[in-house]
VOGU-3710 file (C-alpha; in Angstrom, 3 decimals, decimal comma):
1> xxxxxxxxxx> 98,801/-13,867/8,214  99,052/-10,221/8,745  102,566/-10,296/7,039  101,259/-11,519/4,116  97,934/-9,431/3,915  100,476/-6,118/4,297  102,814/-7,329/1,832  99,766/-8,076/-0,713  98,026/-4,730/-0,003  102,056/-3,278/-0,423
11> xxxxxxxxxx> 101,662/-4,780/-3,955  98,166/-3,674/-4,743  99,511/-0,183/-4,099  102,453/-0,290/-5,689  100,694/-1,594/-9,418  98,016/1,332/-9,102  100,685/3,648/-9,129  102,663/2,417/-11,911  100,917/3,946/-14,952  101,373/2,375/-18,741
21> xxxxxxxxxx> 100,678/5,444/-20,382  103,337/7,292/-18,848  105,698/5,892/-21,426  103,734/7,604/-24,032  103,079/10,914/-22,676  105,291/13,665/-24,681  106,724/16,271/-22,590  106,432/20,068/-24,017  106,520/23,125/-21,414  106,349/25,651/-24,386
31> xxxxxxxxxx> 103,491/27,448/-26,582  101,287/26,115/-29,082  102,675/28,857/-31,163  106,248/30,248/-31,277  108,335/33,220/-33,678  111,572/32,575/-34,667  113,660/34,917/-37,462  115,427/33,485/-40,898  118,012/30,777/-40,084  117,063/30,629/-36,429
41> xxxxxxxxxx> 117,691/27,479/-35,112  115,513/26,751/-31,809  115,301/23,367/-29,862  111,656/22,930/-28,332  113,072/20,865/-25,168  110,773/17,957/-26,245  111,297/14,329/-24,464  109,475/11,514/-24,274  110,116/7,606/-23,089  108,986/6,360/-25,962
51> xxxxxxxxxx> 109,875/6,931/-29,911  109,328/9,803/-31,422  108,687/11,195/-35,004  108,697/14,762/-36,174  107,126/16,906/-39,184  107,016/19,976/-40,719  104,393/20,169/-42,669  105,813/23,031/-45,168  109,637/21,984/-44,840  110,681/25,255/-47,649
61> xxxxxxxxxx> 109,832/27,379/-44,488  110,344/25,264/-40,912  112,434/21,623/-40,975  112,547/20,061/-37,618  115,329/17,256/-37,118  115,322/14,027/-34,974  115,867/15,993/-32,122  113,153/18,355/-31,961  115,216/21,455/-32,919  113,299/23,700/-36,030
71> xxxxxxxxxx> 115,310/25,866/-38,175  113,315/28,945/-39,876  114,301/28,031/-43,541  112,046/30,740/-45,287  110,035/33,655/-44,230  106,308/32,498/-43,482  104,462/29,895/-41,295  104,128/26,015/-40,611  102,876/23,451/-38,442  105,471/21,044/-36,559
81> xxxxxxxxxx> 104,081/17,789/-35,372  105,789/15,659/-32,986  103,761/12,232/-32,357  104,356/8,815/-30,586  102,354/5,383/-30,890  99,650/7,886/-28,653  99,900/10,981/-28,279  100,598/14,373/-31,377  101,355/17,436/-30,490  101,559/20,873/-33,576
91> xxxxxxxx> 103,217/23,472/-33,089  102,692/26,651/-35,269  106,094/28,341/-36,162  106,283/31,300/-37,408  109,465/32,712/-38,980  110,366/36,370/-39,485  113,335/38,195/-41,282  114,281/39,963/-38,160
//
């Protein structure tokens, strides 16, 4: 009887520490803002368990790729958004000439 009642309280603890959402957190150590210069290409170390989708919302100045690297395209600034079923994150890039 004790077996059993430390093997079940072995499994209670084991489920509350498994958490569902982990799959869906996104995992970004940088700035809500970054500078890059003209033609820059800069990977924003961006991982996740789960699917993700990128956007730039002004792609003649900042494209992003399927990997989560941006490339400054033209001078000025635009928001990249990386998003799962969940969670969004945006990033504001700025790019510079020099």
């Amino acid at each position: 009887m004790k077996k059993l009642a430390l093997f079940l309280l072995g499994i209670c603890i084991f489920l509350s520490s498994c958490n569902p959402n982990d799959k869906n957190e996104i995992n970004y150590d940088g700035k809500n803002s970054i500078e890059i210069v003209l033609l820059e290409e800069y990977d924003l170390g961006i991982t996740s368990k789960s699917e993700l989708s990128y956007y730039s919302d002004n792609e003649m100045v900042v494209t992003i790729n399927e990997n989560g690297v941006i490339k400054g395209k033209n001078v000025g600034e635009a928001n990249v958004t990386i998003e799962n079923e969940v969670n969004q994150i945006t990033i504001k890039v700025t790019v510079n000439i020099f």
